[in-house]
N, C-alpha and C positions, 0 to 999 in steps of 0.2 A: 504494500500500500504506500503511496503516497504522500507524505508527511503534511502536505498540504491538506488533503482531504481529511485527516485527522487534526488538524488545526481546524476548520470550516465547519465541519462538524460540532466540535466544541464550543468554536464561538458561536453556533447556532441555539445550542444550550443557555451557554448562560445568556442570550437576548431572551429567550425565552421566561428561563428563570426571574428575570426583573421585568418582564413583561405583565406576568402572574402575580408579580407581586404589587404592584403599582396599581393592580385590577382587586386589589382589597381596599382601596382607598375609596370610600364610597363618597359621592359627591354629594353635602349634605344641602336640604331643604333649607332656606332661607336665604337671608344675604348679612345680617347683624355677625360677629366678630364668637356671639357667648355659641353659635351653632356649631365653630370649629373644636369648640373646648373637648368634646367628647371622642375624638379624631385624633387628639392631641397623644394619647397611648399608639394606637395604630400606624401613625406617623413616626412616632419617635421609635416604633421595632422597624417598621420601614427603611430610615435612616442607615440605623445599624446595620441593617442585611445588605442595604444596596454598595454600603464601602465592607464590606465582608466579603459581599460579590466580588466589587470590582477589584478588591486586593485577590482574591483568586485570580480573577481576569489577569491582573498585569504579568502575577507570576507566573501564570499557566505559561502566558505567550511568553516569558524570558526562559522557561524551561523549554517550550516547542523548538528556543531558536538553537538551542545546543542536539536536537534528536538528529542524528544522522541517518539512523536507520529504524526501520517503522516493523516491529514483529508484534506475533497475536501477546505475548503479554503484556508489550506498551499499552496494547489498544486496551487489553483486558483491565489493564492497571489504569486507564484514561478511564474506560467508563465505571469502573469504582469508585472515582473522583466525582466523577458526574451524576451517580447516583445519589451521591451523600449530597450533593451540592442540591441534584434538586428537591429534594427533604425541606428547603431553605424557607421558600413560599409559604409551608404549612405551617413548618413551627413560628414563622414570623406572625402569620396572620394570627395562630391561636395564643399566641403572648400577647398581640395587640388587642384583640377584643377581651380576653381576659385581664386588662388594666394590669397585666405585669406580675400575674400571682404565681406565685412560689414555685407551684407543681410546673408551671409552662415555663417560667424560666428555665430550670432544670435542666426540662428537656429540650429546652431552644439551645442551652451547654452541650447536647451529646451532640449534637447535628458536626459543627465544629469539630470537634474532638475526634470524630469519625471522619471525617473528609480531612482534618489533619495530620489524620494514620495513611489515607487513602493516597493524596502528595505525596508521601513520602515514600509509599509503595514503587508512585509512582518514578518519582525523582530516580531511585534506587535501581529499575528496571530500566531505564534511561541511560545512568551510568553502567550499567552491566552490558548496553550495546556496543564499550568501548575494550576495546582488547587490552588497553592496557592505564593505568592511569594518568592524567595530563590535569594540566591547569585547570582546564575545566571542569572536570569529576570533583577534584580537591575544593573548586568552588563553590558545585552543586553541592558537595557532601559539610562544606562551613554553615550553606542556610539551612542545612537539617539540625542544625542545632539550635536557630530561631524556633524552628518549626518544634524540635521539643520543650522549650521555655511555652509557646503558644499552647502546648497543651497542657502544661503542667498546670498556664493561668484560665485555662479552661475547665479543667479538672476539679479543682479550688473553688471555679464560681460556682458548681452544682450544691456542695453542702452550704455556702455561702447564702445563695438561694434558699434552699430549703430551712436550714435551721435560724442565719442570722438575719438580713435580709435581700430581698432581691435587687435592691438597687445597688449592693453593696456587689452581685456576679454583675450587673451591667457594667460597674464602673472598671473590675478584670473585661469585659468583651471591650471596653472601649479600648483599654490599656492596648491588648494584643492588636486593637487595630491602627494605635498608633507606632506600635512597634514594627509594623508589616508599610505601613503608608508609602515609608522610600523604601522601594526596592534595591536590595544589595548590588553593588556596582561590580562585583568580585565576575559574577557571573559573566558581564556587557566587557569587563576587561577580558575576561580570557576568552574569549569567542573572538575580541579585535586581535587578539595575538596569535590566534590556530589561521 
């Protein structure tokens, strides 16, 4: 296969994924300022998901730009990713209308946590199409070590959630998504130097 054609495909994914999501936002009755108050939950898991998305989005495509070679376990290991990712829509939507409660949080934490095993899956089968190790690989294999801090602060926000409170797992989902926002440069160097 084509590398391209497994890039196309994915980014067909995640349009979709924020597509789905942005179709929870229901357009409210009135025009006065107090109609958006209740929307205000819905939007703000909206928020979160769609730079959740799009920090997958940027790093998918800096991981696609290292794949040389395209075997059924990339793809396999691609659509693992895309599985968990599209999970994204439901638990967004059911944290949003449930005003933030403990049990949805939770489980709006395994979504993450899952699809940040799935990356790494992914990453890992990616560097195993290279016969031997380069710049590159050592690059890919430095952000799996973000990617285990991301889960560790994912991990954390599920009893956080549950037992202390939920705005306390939002404030870890925000943490990770400011720690993912710039993409590591390590990767964009060694693809300029191969």
């Amino acid at each position: 296969m084509n590398k391209s054609r497994l890039e196309a495909f994915s980014d067909g994914v995640f349009a979709i994924i924020i597509t789905i999501m942005v179709l929870e936002l229901k357009v409210p009755v009135g025009t006065s300022w107090d109609v958006l108050k209740p929307l205000m939950p819905v939007f703000g898991s909206y928020v979160l998901s769609f730079v959740f998305i799009a920090i997958y989005w940027v790093n998918h495509h800096h991981l696609m730009h290292t794949l040389k070679n395209v075997n059924s376990r990339v793809m396999w290991a691609n659509m693992h990713l895309l599985f968990w990712l599209s999970l994204i829509p439901f638990v967004t939507g059911w944290m949003g209308v449930n005003n933030f409660d403990k049990v949805t949080v939770a489980v709006y934490g395994c979504v993450p946590i899952l699809s940040g095993i799935a990356f790494t899956i992914l990453t890992n089968e990616i560097c195993r199409t290279y016969k031997e190790q380069t710049k590159l690989t050592k690059a890919i294999a430095k952000s799996n070590v973000k990617g285990i801090w991301s889960t560790i602060l994912y991990a954390a926000a599920i009893p956080c959630a549950l037992y202390i409170h939920p705005l306390l797992a939002a404030v870890l989902f925000i943490s990770v998504s400011v720690m993912w926002i710039i993409p590591s440069k390590d990767i964009e160097r060694a693809l300029n130097d191969d």
